[in-house]
Every structure is written in structure tokens, then in C-alpha cells.
Short mmCIF file of the C-alpha atoms (twelve columns), coordinates in Angstrom:
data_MODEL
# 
_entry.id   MODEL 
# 
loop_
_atom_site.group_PDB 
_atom_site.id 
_atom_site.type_symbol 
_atom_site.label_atom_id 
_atom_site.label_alt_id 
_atom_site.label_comp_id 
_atom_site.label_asym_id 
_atom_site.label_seq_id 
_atom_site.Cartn_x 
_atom_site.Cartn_y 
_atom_site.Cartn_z 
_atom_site.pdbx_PDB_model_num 
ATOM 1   C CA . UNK A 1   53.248 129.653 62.706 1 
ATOM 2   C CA . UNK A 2   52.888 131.379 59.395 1 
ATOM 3   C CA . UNK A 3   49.582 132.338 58.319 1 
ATOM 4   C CA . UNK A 4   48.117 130.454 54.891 1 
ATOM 5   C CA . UNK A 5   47.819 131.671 51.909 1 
ATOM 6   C CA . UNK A 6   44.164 131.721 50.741 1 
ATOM 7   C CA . UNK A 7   43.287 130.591 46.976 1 
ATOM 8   C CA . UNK A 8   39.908 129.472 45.669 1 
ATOM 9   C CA . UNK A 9   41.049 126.440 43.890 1 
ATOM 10  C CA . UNK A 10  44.577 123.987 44.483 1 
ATOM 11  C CA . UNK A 11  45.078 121.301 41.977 1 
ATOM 12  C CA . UNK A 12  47.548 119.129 41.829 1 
ATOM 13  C CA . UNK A 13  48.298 115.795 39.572 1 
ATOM 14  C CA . UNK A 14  50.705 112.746 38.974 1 
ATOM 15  C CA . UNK A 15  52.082 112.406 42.367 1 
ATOM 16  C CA . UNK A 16  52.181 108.695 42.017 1 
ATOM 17  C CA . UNK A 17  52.389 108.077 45.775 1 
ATOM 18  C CA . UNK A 18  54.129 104.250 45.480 1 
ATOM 19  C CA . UNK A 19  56.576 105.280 42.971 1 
ATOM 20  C CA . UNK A 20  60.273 105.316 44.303 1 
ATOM 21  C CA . UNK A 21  60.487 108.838 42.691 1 
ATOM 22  C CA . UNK A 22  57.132 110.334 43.766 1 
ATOM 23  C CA . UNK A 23  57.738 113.723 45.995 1 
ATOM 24  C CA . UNK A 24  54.854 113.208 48.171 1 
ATOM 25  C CA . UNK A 25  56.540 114.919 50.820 1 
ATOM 26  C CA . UNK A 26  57.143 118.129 48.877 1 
ATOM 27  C CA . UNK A 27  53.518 117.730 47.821 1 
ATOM 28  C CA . UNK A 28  52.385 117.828 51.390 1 
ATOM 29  C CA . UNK A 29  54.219 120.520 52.506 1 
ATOM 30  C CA . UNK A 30  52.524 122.442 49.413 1 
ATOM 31  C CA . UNK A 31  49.163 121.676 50.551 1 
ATOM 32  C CA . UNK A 32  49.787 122.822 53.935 1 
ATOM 33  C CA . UNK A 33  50.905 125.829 52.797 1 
ATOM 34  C CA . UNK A 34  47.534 127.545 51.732 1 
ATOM 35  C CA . UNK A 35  43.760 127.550 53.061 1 
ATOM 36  C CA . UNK A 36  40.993 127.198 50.041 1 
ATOM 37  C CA . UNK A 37  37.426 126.440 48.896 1 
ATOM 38  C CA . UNK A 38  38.085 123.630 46.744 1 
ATOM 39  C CA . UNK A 39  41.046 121.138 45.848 1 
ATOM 40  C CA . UNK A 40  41.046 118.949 43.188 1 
ATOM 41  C CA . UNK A 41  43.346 116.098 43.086 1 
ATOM 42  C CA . UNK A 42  43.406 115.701 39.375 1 
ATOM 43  C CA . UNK A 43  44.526 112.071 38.378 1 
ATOM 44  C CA . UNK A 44  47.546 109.505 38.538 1 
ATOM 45  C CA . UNK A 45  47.387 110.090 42.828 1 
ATOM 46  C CA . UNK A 46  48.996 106.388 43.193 1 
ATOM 47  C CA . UNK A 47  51.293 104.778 40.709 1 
ATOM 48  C CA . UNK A 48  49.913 101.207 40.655 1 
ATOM 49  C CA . UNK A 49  48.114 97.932  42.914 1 
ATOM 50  C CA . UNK A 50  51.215 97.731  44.852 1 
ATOM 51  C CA . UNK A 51  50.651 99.060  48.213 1 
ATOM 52  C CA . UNK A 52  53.718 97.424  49.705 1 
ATOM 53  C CA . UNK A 53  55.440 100.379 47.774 1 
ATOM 54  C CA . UNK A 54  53.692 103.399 50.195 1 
ATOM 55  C CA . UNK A 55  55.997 104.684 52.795 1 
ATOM 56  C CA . UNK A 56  55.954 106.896 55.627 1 
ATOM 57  C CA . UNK A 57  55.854 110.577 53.578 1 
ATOM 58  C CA . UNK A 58  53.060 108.568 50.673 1 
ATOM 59  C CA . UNK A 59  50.921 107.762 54.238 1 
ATOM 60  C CA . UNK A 60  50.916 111.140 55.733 1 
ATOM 61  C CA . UNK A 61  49.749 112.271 52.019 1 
ATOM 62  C CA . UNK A 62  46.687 110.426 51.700 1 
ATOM 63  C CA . UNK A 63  46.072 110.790 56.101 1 
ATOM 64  C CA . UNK A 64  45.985 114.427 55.057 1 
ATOM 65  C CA . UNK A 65  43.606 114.549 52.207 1 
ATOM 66  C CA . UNK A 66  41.452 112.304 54.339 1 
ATOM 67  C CA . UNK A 67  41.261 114.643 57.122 1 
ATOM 68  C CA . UNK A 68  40.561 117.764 54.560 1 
ATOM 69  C CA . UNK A 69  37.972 115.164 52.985 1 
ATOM 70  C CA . UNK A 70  36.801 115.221 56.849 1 
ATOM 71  C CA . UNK A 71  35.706 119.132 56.267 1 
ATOM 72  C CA . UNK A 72  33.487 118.760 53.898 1 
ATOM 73  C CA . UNK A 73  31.181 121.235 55.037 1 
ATOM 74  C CA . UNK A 74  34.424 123.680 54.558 1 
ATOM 75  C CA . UNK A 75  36.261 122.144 52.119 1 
ATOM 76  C CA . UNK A 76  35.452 121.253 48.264 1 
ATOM 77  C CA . UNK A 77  37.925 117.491 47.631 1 
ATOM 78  C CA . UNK A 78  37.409 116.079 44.138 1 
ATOM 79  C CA . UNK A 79  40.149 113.111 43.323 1 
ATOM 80  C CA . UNK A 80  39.438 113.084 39.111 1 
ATOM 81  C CA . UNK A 81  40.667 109.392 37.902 1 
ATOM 82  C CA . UNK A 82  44.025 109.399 35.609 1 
ATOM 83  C CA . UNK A 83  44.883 106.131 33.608 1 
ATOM 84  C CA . UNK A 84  47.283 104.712 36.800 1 
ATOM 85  C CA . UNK A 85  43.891 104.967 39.149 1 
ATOM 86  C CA . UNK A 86  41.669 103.418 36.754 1 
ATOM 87  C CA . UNK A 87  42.014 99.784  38.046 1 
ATOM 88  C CA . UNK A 88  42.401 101.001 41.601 1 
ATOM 89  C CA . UNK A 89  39.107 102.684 41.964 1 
ATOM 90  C CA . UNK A 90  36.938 100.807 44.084 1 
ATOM 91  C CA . UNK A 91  40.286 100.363 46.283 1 
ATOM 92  C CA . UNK A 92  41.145 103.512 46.093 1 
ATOM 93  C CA . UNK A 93  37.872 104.976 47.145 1 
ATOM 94  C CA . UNK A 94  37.335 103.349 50.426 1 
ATOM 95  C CA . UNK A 95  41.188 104.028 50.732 1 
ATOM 96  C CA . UNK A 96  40.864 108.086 50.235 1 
ATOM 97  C CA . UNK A 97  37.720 107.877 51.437 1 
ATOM 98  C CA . UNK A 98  35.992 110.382 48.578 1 
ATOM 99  C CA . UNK A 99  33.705 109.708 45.370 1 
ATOM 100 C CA . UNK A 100 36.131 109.503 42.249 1 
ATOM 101 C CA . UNK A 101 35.059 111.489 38.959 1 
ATOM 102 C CA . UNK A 102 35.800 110.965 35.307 1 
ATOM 103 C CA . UNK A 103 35.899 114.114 35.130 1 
ATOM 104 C CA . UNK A 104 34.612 117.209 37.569 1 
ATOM 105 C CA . UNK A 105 32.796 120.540 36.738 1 
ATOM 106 C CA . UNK A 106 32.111 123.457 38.706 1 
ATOM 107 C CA . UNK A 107 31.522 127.205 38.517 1 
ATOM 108 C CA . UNK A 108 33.533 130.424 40.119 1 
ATOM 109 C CA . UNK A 109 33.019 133.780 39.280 1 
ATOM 110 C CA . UNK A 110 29.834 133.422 36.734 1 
ATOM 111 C CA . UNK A 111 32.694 131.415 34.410 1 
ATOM 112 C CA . UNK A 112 32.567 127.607 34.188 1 
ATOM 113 C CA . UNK A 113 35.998 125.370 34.523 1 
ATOM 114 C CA . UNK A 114 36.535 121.354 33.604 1 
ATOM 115 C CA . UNK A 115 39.252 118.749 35.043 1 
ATOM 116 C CA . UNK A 116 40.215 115.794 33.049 1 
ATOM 117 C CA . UNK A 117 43.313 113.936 34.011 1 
ATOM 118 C CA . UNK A 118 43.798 113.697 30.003 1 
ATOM 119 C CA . UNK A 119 44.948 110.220 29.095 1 
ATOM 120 C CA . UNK A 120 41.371 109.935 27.396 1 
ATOM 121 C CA . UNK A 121 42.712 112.373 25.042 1 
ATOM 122 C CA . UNK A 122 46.135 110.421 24.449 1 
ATOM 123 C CA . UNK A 123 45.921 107.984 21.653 1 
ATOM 124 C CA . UNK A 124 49.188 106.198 21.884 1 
ATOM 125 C CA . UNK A 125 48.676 105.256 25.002 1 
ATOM 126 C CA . UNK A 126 44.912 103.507 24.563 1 
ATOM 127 C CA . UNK A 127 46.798 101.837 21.285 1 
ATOM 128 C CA . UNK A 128 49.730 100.660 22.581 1 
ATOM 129 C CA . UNK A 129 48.958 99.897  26.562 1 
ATOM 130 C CA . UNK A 130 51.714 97.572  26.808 1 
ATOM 131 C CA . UNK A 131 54.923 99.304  25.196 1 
ATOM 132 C CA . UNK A 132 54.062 102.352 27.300 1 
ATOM 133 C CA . UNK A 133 53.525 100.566 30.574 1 
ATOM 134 C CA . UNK A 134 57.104 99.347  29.232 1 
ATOM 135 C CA . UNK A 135 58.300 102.555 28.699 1 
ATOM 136 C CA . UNK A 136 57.097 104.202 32.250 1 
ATOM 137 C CA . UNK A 137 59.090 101.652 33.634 1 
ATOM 138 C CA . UNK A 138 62.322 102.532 32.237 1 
ATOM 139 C CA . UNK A 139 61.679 106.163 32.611 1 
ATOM 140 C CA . UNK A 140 61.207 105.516 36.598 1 
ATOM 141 C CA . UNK A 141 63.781 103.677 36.565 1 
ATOM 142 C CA . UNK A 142 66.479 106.427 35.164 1 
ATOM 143 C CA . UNK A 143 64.897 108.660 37.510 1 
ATOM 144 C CA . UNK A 144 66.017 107.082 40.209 1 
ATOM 145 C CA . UNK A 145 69.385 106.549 39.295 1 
ATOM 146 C CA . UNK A 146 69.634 109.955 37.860 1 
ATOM 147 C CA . UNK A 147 71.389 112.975 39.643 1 
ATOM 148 C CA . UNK A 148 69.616 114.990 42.098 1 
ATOM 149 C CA . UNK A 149 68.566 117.394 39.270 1 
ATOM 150 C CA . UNK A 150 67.718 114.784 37.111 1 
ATOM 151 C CA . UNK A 151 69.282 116.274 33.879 1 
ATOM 152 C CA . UNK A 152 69.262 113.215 32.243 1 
ATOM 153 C CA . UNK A 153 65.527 112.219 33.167 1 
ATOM 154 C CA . UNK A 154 64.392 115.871 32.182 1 
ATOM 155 C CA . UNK A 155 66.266 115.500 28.889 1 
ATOM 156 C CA . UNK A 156 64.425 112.596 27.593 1 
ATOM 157 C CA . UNK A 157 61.487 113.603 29.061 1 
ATOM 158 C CA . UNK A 158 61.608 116.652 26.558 1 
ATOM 159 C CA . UNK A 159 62.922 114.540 23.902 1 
ATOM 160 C CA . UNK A 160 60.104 112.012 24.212 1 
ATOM 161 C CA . UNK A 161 56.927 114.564 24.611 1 
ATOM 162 C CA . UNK A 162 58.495 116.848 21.837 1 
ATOM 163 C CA . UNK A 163 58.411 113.653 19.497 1 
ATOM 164 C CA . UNK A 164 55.091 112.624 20.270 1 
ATOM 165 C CA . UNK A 165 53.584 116.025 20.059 1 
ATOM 166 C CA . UNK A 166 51.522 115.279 23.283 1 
ATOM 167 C CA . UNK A 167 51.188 118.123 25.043 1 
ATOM 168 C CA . UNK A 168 49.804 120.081 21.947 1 
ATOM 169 C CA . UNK A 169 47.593 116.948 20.733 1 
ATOM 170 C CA . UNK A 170 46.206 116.651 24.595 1 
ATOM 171 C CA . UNK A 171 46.163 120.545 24.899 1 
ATOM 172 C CA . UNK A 172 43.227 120.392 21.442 1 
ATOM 173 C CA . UNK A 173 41.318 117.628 22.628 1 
ATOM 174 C CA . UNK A 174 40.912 119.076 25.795 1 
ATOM 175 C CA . UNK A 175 39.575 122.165 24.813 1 
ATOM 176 C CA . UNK A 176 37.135 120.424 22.471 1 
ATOM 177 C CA . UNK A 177 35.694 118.966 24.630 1 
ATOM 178 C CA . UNK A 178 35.784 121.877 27.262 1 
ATOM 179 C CA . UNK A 179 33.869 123.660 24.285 1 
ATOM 180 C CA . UNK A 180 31.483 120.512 24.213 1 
ATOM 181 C CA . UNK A 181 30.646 121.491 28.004 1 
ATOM 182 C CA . UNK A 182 30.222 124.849 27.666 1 
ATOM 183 C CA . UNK A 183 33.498 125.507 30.010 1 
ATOM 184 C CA . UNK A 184 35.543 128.731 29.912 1 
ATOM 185 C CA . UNK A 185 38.487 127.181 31.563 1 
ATOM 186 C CA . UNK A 186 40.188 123.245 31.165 1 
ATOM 187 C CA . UNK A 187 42.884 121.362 33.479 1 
ATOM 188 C CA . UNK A 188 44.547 118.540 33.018 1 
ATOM 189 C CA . UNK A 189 47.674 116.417 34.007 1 
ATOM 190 C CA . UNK A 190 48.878 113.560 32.356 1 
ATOM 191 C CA . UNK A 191 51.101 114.597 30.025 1 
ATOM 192 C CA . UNK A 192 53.985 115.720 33.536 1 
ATOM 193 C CA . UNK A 193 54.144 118.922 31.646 1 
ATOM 194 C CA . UNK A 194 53.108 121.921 32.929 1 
ATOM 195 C CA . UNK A 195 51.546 124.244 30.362 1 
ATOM 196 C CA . UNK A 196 48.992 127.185 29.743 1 
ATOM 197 C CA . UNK A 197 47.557 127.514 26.386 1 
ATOM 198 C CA . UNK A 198 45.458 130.204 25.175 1 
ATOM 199 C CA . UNK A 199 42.076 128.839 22.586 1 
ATOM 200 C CA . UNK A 200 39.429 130.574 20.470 1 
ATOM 201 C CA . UNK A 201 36.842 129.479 22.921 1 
ATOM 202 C CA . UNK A 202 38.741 128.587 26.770 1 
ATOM 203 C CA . UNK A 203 41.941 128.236 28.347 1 
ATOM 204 C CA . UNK A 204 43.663 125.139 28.520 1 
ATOM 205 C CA . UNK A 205 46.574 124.066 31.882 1 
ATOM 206 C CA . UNK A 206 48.181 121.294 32.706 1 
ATOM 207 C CA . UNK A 207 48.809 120.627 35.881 1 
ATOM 208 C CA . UNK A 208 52.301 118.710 35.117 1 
ATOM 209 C CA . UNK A 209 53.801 116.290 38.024 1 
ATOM 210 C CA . UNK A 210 55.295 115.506 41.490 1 
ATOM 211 C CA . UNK A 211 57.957 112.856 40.104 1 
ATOM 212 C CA . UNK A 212 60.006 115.582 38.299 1 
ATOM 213 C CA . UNK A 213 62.328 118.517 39.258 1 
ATOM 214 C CA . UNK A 214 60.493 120.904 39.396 1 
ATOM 215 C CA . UNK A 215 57.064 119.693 40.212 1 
ATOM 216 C CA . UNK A 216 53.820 121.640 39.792 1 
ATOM 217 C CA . UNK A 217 50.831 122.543 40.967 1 
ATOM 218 C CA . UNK A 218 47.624 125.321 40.049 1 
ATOM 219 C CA . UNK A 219 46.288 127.813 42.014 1 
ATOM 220 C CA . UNK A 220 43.172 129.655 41.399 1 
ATOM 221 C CA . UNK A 221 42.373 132.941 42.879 1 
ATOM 222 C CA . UNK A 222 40.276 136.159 42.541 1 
ATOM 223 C CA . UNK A 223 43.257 137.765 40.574 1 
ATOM 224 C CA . UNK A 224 44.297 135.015 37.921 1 
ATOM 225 C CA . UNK A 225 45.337 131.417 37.619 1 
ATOM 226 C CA . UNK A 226 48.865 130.443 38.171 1 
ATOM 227 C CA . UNK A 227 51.366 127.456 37.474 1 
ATOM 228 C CA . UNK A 228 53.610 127.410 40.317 1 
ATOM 229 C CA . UNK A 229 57.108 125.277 40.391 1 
ATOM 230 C CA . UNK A 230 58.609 123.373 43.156 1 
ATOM 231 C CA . UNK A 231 62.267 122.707 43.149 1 
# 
């Protein structure tokens, strides 16, 4: 068996375990993949109130962050609440068996970093709830019918965030309010793009998704802080 790769931190986002296009499987085999300190499961974790929609590879997911959850004494878990978890809370929290944050602070290194899934940043979507609920839907759905590389998906994916200026917009907000709290370093999801942007006062990453090709994750080490991608 191949020894694990240590990091400090793992964080990953948007897996949307329930969605037909979620790669909770990949995800899982990512997690096994390293030892850490800390993991911080940073929003959008389930897609909706459907659990009917969970199968076999979404089960052995959340089994698995219930028996790191289990280690406590060894193991940091923090699940951070995205805008798909928000009316699954109580649920979810006797489901994954962990506390959920709003968002989650902590120190490493004398430095201070933040997690925020982000969607309290995004403006469209607190204005119009129900054309973007809409417009999720359709996206899943052209995911699914999409080819294995999912060129179209990715197209209008890039399309759609480059229109709506989201990633930037969230990337600001995010390290306003990192400055608010005094953090050096800010992580969020949300926006299923992966990104590191450099600001006067902190860093800001995202974090960007498991339902897209490639999917991505954070690792934080003694040496630097890296977006990794999954094909």
C-alpha cells in the first residue's frame, strides 16, 4: 500500500453528493490519498433535500468523513455551509455527524486563514433565488448529457461566469471581509472555479468543484498552498 502524502490542511467544495454529475468517487479516492491535521469541507457537500438521489460512491463519501470525524482527537473536520446546505442543516448535521460553520477560522504558522463557501458574497444569486435555481438545473442537466469531457458544459460554464464577473466580484468581497477578520489567507468555493488571487492585504482561493472536468481541491503545507486538478 502506498504511503500518504502528509499536508496540514485538505479542502475541498461543491461535490454535490445527490447530483447525477457529482464525482464523489474521484473525491474519495482524493481524500484517501493524503494524511493531515485538518480538513475542511468547504460548502455545497449535498446538492439538495432529495436523499433518494445518494448512491453507492455519495454513501461511502459521507461513511468516510464520518469515520475521520470519528478521530477527532487526530483529526481537525470542519463542514462550512454553502447556499445548497443551508436548508439541510439540522439534517445534515446528525447525517455527517459534525457542527456546521458559517464560516471557520483558524491559525497555522503564526498567520491566520478564513473559509467561506462564498454565495454570501454573490448578489445575483440572493436577488434572483428562483431564475438561478432555474438555471442550475439546466446546467446539470447538459452535464449529463454532455461528452465525457464535457466541452460543451465547460464552455458555457466560462461563458456564464465571464459574463457575470463572479469570480472577480466573489474574489473582493472575500478578501474584505478576510481583512475585516484580521486573516492573512481566504478560501472559498462557490463560484466551481478554481482560482488564486493575490490582494493588498491576503490571499484569496477558490476551491472550485467536483461536478466538472477537472475537479479541484487545496492543499496546505509547510512549503506553500496549492490548487490541484483532477481529471
Amino acid at each position: 500500500m502506498a504511503e500518504k502524502e502528509f499536508v496540514d490542511t485538505l479542502i475541498l467544495s461543491d461535490i454535490h453528493l445527490g447530483s447525477k454529475v457529482s464525482r464523489a468517487k474521484e473525491a474519495l479516492t482524493t481524500l484517501k490519498k493524503y494524511s493531515f491535521n485538518r480538513l475542511i469541507l468547504l460548502g455545497d457537500i449535498f446538492d439538495d433535500l432529495n436523499f433518494e438521489r445518494l448512491h453507492e460512491d455519495h454513501w461511502a463519501f459521507i461513511s468516510y468523513i464520518r469515520e475521520l470525524f470519528n478521530q477527532s482527537q487526530k483529526i481537525e473536520v470542519a463542514w462550512v455551509i454553502g447556499n445548497h446546505d443551508e436548508l439541510l442543516l439540522k439534517v445534515m448535521s446528525h447525517l455527517m455527524n459534525m457542527e456546521a460553520h458559517r464560516f471557520y477560522e483558524w491559525e497555522y504558522n503564526g498567520e491566520k486563514y478564513l473559509a467561506i463557501h462564498g454565495h454570501q458574497f454573490d448578489r445575483f444569486l440572493s436577488e434572483n433565488i428562483i431564475l438561478s435555481a432555474i438555471a442550475s438545473s439546466i446546467y446539470f442537466f447538459i452535464q449529463r448529457i454532455d461528452t465525457k469531457k464535457q466541452r460543451i458544459s465547460r464552455f458555457i460554464k466560462r461563458m456564464s461566469k465571464s459574463w457575470l464577473r463572479l469570480s472577480e466580484k466573489i474574489a473582493k468581497s472575500a478578501s474584505l471581509f478576510a481583512t475585516f477578520r484580521k486573516a492573512q489567507y481566504v478560501f472559498c468555493g462557490h463560484t466551481h472555479q478554481a482560482m488564486q488571487k493575490e490582494f493588498k492585504k491576503n490571499m484569496y482561493f477558490n476551491s472550485g468543484c467536483w461536478t466538472d472536468i477537472p475537479s479541484n481541491y487545496i492543499t496546505i503545507s509547510e512549503e506553500k498552498i496549492t490548487i490541484h486538478n483532477v481529471t
